[in-house]
C-alpha positions as CSV (number, residue, x, y, z in Angstrom):
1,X,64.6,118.8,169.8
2,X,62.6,116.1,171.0
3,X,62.0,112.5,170.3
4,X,58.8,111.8,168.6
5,X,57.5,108.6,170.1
6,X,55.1,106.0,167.6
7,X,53.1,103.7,168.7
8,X,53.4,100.6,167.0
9,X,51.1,99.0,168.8
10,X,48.1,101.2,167.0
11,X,49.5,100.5,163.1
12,X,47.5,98.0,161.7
13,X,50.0,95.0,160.5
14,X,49.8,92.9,157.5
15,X,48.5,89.8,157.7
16,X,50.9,86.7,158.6
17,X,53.1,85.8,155.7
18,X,52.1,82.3,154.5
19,X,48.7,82.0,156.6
20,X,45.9,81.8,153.9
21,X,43.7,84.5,153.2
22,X,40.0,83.1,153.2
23,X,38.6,86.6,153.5
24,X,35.7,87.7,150.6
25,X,38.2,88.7,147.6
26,X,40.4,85.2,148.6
27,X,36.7,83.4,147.8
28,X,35.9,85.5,144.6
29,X,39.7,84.4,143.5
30,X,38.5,80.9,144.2
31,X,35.1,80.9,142.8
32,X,36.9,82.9,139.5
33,X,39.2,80.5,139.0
34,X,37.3,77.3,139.0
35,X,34.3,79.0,137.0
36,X,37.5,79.9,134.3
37,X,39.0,76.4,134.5
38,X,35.3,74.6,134.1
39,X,34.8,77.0,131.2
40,X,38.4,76.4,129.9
41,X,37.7,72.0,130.1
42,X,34.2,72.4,127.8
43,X,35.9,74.6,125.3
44,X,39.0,72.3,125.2
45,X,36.7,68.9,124.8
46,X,34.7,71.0,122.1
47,X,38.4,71.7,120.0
48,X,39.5,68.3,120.8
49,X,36.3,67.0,119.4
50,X,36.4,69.0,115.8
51,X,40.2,68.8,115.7
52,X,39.5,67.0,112.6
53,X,38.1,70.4,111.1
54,X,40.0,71.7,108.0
55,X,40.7,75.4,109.8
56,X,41.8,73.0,113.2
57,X,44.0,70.8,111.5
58,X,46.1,72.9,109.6
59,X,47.3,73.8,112.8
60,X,49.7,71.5,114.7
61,X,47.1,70.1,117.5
62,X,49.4,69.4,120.3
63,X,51.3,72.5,120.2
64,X,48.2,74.8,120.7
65,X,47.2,72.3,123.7
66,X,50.6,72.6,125.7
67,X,50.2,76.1,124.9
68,X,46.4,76.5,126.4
69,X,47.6,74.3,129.3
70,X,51.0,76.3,130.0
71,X,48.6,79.5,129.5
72,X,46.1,78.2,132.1
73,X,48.6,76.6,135.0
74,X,50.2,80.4,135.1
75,X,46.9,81.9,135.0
76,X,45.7,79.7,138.1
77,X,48.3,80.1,139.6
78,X,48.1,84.1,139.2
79,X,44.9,84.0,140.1
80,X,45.4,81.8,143.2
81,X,48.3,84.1,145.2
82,X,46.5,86.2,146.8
83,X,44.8,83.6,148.4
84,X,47.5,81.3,149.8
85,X,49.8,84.6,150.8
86,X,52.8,82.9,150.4
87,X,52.3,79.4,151.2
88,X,54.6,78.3,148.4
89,X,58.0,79.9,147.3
90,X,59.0,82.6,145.6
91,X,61.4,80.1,143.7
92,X,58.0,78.1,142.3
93,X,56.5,81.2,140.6
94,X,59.7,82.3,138.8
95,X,59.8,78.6,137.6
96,X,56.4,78.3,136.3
97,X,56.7,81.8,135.1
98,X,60.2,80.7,133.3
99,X,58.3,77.2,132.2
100,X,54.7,78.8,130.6
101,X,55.8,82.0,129.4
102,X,59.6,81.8,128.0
């Protein structure tokens, strides 16, 4: 029986863990995720602005706004991994994760 050599040389690796990915898909993350939070500013201004409505104010007001901004800070920062591949720690998403979404 023989050894089977591999050449290592020839596998494509990964790229570098924590060197940003600014490829196409990293830029459509990007460009996703400020269209969404541009989106997600008007529409929170426009329910800010007609909190006073009856359907609104039954409602408690801040609540649904730490909610929305809890909901959007785990979204972003979702959205934003695969662009900065690891430039912040493992330890930071669980937190946020454990923070927005208990």
């Amino acid at each position: 029986m023989g050894v089977v050599a591999v050449d290592t040389m020839s596998m494509m690796e990964p790229p570098k863990y924590g060197s940003p990915r600014w490829n196409s898909v990293g830029k459509i993350y990007i460009a996703a995720f400020a269209l969404w939070t541009a989106a997600f500013v008007v529409c929170f201004m426009v329910f800010l602005i007609h909190r006073k409505l009856p359907f609104i104010r039954l409602r408690n007001v801040p609540l649904v706004c730490s909610a929305l901004l809890m909901l959007h800070l785990q979204l972003g920062f979702d959205m934003l991994l695969y662009p900065l591949n690891g430039s912040l720690p493992c330890a930071l998403e669980y937190w946020i994760m454990s923070i927005c979404l208990p």
